[in-house]
N, C-alpha and C positions, 0 to 999 in steps of 0.2 A: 936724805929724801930723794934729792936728785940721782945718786947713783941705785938708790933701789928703785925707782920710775925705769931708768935706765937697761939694771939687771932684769927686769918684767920683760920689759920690749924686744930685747934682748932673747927671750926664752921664749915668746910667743912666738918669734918671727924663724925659730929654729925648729920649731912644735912643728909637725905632721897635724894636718888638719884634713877627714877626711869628710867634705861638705858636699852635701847638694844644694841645690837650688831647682823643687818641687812647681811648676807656673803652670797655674789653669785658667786660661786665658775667658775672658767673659764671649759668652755665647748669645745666640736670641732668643726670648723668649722665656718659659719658665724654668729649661735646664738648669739656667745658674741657679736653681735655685737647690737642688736635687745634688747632695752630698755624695762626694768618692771615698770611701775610706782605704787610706792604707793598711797594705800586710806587709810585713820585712817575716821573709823566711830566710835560716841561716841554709848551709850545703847539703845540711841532713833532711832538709824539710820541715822544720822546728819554728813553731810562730815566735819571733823575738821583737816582734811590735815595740812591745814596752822597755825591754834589754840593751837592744843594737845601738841605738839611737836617742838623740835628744832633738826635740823640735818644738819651732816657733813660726808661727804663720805673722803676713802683715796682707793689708788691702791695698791691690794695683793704684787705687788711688789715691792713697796714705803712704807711700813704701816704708816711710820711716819712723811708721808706729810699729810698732814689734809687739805680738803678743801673746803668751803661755795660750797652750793647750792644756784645756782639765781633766779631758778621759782620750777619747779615741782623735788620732791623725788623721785629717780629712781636706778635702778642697773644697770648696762652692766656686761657684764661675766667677774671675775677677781675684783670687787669693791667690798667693805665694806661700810655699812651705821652706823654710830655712833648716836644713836637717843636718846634724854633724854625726858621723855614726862612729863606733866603734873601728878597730882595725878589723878585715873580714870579706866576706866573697857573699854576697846578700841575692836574692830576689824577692823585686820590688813587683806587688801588683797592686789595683784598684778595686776596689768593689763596691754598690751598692745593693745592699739587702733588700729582698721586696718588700720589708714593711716600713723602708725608707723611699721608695719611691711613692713619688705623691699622688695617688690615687684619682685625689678631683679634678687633674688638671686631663684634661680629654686627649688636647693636643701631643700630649707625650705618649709612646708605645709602653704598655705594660704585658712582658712576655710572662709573666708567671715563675720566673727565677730572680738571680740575684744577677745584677750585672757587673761582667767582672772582663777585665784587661787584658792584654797582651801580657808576657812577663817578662819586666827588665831586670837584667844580671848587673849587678854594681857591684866591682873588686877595687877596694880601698885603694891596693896598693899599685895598679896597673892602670887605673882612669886617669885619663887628660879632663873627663867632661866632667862642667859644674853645672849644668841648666837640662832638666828635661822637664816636656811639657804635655800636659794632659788634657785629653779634647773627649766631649763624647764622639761615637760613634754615628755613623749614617749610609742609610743606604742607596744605590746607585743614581737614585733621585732626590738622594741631598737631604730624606727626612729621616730625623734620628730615628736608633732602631735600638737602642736598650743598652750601649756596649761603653768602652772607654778605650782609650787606646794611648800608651805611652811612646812618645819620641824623643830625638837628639834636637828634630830638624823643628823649625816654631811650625806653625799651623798656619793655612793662607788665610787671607785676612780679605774683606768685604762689609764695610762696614762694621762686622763684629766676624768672630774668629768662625771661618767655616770647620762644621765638623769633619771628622775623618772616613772619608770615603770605603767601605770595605769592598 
């Protein structure tokens, strides 16, 4: 028992693990509330959402509840995305669909599309980085404006996470 404990440990800690760590930092107001979902497209431009990858989200306030996603990868303000992909050269974006953004809520902008990301390139085999973080968008006056936007660098913080300035 002990030498196969042993042989495991052994063979995980030798494993290529090629992980991220997805953090949408909580915001003010109803954004958290208004999901981002994930695309992983492969080099050809090929949606491998469901293929590339395996993921497990936890709550900023819980980190060490882990728990299965049942259909689409997503953030709400305040989650963490634990993601181990495949070997491979990805891009990663965000999106929200218009008939996910929340209509009653006044205060949020509804431009009439889907709001969608910057696009981050993640190569399995050439990243040092384990953490990027996704913030909604905002305009020069600081109110959100429909968008998302992925970083290396965290998002400045005021009592809750300021959005991303474009």
């Amino acid at each position: 028992m002990k030498k196969t404990l042993m042989l495991i440990l052994a063979l995980l800690a030798s494993a290529q693990v090629y992980a991220l760590i997805l953090y949408r930092p909580a915001n003010s107001g109803s954004i958290n509330e208004i999901n981002c979902y994930l695309k992983i497209e492969d080099e050809e431009g090929n949606d491998v959402t469901q293929t590339a990858a395996r993921a497990w989200y936890a709550w900023y306030s819980a980190p060490k509840e882990i728990h299965s996603y049942q259909n689409r990868l997503y953030l709400s303000g305040g989650m963490i995305m634990h993601i181990y992909f495949n070997p491979g050269i990805y891009r990663l974006t965000f999106y929200t669909p218009l008939e996910k953004q929340n209509p009653y809520d006044s205060s949020l902008p509804h431009t009439g599309s889907d709001w969608i990301s910057n696009t981050y390139t993640y190569n399995t085999e050439d990243s040092q980085l384990r953490v990027l973080f996704i913030s909604p968008t905002a305009n020069e006056n600081g109110f959100y404006n429909g968008s998302w936007h992925i970083d290396y660098k965290a998002p400045q913080y005021y009592k809750f996470t300021k959005p991303y300035r474009e």
